[in-house]
N, C-alpha and C positions, 0 to 999 in steps of 0.2 A: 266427498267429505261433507258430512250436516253437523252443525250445530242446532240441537233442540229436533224441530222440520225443517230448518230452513237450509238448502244446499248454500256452499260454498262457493263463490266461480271464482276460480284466478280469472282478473283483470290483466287485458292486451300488456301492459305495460312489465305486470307484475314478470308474467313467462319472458320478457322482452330481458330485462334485469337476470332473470335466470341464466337465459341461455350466455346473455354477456359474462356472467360471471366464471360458468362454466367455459365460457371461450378461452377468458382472461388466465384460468389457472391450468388450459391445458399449452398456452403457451410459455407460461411460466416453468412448467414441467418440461416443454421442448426444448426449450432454452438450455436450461440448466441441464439436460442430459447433454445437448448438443456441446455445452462449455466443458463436461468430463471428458466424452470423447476427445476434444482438443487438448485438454492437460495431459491425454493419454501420448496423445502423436506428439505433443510438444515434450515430454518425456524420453518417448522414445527416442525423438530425434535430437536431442541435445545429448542423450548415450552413444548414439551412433554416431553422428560427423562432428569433425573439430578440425582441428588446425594439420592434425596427424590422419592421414587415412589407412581406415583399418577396414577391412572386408566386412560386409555384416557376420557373416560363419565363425569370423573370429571374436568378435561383439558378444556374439550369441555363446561361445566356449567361456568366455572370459566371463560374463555372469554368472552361468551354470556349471562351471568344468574348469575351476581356471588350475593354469599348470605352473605358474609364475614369468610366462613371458613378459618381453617389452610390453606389449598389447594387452596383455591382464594389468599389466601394472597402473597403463595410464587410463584404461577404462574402470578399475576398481579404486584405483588413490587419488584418480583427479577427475574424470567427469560424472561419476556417481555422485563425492560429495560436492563437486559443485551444481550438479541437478539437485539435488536437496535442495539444498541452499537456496537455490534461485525459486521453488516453488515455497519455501516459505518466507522467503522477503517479498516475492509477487501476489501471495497471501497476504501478508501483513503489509505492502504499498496500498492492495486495491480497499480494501479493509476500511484505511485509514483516509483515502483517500474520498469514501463516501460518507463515513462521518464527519467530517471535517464540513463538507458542504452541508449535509443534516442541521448540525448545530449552530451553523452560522449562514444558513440560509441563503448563502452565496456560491453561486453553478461555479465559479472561475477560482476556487479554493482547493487549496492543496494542502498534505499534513506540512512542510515549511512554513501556515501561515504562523502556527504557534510558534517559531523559532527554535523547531525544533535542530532544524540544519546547520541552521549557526550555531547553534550552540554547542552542538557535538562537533562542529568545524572547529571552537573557539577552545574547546577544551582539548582536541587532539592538535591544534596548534602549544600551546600550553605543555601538553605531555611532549612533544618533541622537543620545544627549545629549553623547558624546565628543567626537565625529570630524564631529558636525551631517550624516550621511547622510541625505538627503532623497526618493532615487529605487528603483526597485525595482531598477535592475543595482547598486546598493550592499546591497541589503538582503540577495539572493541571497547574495552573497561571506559578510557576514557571520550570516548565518544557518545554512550550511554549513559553517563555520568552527566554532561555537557547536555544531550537530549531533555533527559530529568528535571534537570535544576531551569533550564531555560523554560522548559512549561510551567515548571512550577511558577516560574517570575512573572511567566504571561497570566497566568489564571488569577494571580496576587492584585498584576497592574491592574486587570480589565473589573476585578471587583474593588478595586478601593472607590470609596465616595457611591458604592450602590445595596441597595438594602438586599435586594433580592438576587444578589450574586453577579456574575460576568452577563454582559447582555453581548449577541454576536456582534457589534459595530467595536465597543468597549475589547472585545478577543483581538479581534483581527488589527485595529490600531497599537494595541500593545503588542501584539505579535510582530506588526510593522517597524516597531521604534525601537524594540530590540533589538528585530533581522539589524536593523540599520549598524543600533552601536556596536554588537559584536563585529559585523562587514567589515567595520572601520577599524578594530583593534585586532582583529587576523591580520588584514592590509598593514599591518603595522610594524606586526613583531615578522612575520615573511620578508619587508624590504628591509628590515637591518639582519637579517640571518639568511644566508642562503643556503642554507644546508636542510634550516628548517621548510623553506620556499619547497626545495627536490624532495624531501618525506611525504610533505604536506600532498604536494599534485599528487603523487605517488596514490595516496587515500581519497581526494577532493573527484576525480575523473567518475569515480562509480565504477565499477565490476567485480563482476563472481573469479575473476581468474586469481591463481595462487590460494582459494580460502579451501581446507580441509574441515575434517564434519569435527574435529576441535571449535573452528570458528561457528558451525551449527551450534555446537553442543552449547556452547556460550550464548548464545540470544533466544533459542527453542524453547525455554519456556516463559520466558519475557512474551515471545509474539504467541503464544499458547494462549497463556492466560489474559492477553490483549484482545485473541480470538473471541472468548467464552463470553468475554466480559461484553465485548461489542455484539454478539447475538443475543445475548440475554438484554439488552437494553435496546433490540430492536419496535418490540411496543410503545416502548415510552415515549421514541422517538416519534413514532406515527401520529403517534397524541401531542408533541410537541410539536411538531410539523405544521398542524391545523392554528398554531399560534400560543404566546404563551398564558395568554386571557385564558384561552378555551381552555388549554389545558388545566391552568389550576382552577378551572369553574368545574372540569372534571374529577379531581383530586390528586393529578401530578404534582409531583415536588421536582419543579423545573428542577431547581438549585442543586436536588439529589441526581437527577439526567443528566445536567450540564458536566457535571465534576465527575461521573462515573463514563461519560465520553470523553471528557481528556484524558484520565486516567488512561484508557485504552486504546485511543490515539496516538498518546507518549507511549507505552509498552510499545504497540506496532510500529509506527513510523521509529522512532526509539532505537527497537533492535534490528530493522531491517538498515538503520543510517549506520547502527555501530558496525553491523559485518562486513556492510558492501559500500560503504561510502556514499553522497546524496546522490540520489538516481530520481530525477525528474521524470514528469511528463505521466507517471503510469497512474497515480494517485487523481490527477488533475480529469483525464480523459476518461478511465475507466465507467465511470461513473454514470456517464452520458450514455455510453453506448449500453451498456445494459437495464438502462432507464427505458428502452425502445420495449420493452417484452416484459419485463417486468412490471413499468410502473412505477409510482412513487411508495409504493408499499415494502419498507426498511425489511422486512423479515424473508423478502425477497431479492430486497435489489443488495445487500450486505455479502450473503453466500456468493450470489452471482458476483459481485464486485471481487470477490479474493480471486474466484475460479479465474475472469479473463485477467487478473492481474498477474496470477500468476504463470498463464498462456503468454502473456503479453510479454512478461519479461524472458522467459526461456526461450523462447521466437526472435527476440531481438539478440539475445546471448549467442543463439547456433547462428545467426545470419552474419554476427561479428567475424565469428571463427572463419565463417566459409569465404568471406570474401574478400577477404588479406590476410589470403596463405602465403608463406609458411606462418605469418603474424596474425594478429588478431586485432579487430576492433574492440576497444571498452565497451560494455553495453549501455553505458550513461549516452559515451554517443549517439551508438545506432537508434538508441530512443530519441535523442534530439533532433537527428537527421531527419530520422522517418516521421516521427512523431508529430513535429509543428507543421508538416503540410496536410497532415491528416488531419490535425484539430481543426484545422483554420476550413479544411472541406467540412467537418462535422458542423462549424458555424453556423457555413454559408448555406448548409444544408437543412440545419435543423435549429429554431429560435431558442435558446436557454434562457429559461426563465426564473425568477429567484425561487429559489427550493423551499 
């Protein structure tokens, strides 16, 4: 290449920069196919094994041939729509669980910090002992409801007294002192009712078991448009990232980033608490581990965060089934089980550092 006579030379460093870059995004790419392949087997194998064993031959009739046996029944009315389900709340956990750290620049952050848990706990407490809600398509409504309004309160507190909107210290304090009050007035109305106490557990444990693609059909397009909304705000974020000086020295409108990641925060974390009750741990970790291949680059690590999130939850769902037959474990569980000795190796393994 010349400019005028004079040739061009790429500088050592310049080709140095290429070939990293070129590295960076063919692991990016391996990554992410590697994370489909597993949504593939984690699919499959929440269709194939549960609490009931069923041959594969009969698996494989029952999707493509069914004749209306037992065996069709329970692989097409209960572990299809609960595969669904768990790959879009595992969606919408990892989702929300990398935003959440994005905007408030803190590794050990999770979609609860907004209150969003309590608050969909405070309000399906509410609808049971109120209103006498007894089924899970009432629990949904009012738990969504409760997600809603408590972000809304947190995004209110964290911007009063500031000009330029919620700052992440201002989020996470108001999302703390709310977690708190609601704590305190579920703990409240639960020890004088105990009927509402047994509903309450009932929803509070986390799991896909008993929900049909009714309970989908109700939060799909809440965590949809949570989805769209959180990739399409993956630049802003990259530019937020670098600080919020830089950015509006670039011509971000923090204040327009900040509000259009809760927004999709509350949709994800939102619909995935109203279906399946609060399910720890996926939102909080996910995040790290696909930080390793990715990067801190959001238009990256976002997709990847849904894919293992929602590997993550369907993995923990089949391992419930298979290892307290003929019962099953919750998956809020086997995320806590398994989950806090694996964060605490990811610690001790890998330094987190504020985002």
């Amino acid at each position: 290449m010349t400019v005028g006579s004079a040739p061009v030379v790429p500088t050592a460093g310049g080709r140095g920069r290429a070939r990293s870059k070129r590295s960076l995004r063919r692991r990016r790419l391996i990554g992410l196919g590697a994370l489909l392949v597993l949504l593939v087997l984690a699919v499959l194998a929440s269709i194939a094994f549960g609490t009931k064993v069923i041959p594969l031959s009969h698996v494989w009739s029952a999707l493509v041939a069914p004749t209306g046996t037992e065996d069709d029944i329970v692989i097409r009315s209960l572990r299809v729509p609960r595969t669904v389900l768990g790959v879009l709340v595992g969606i919408a956990l990892g989702l929300a669980g990398a935003l959440i750290q994005g905007h408030t620049r803190n590794p050990l952050a999770d979609p609860g910090l907004l209150g969003v848990n309590m608050g969909a706990a405070f309000f399906v407490v509410v609808g049971i002992y109120v209103f006498g809600v007894t089924t899970l398509f009432g629990y949904v409504w009012f738990a969504f409801a409760g997600a809603m309004v408590a972000s809304v309160a947190v995004f209110l507190l964290g911007s009063a007294g500031g000009r330029g909107g919620p700052t992440p210290v201002s989020l996470a304090l108001a999302g703390a002192a709310l977690s708190f009050l609601l704590s305190g007035l579920v703990s409240a109305i639960i020890l004088i009712d105990t009927d509402t106490l047994d509903a309450y557990r009932f929803w509070n444990v986390g799991s896909l078991a008993g929900r049909d693609t009714a309970v989908a059909g109700q939060v799909v397009w809440f965590i949809v448009i949570g989805v769209l909304i959180a990739l399409a705000t993956a630049p802003a974020l990259n530019t937020l990232s670098l600080g919020e000086d830089v950015a509006r020295s670039l011509g971000q409108s923090v204040r327009r980033t900040r509000v259009l990641g809760i927004v999709a925060i509350t949709l994800l974390a939102g619909g995935a608490t109203a279906a399946c009750g609060p399910i720890g741990f996926v939102g909080l970790v996910v995040p790290h581990v696909v930080r390793a291949f990715t990067g801190p680059d959001y238009r990256w690590l976002l997709p990847a965060s849904g894919l293992l999130g929602a590997v993550l939850l369907l993995t923990a769902d089949v391992v419930g089934r298979l290892v307290a037959r003929p019962g099953e474990l919750q998956v809020g569980i086997v995320l806590a089980l398994i989950g806090a000795p694996f964060f605490i190796a990811l610690v001790r393994r890998r330094k987190l550092v504020t985002i």
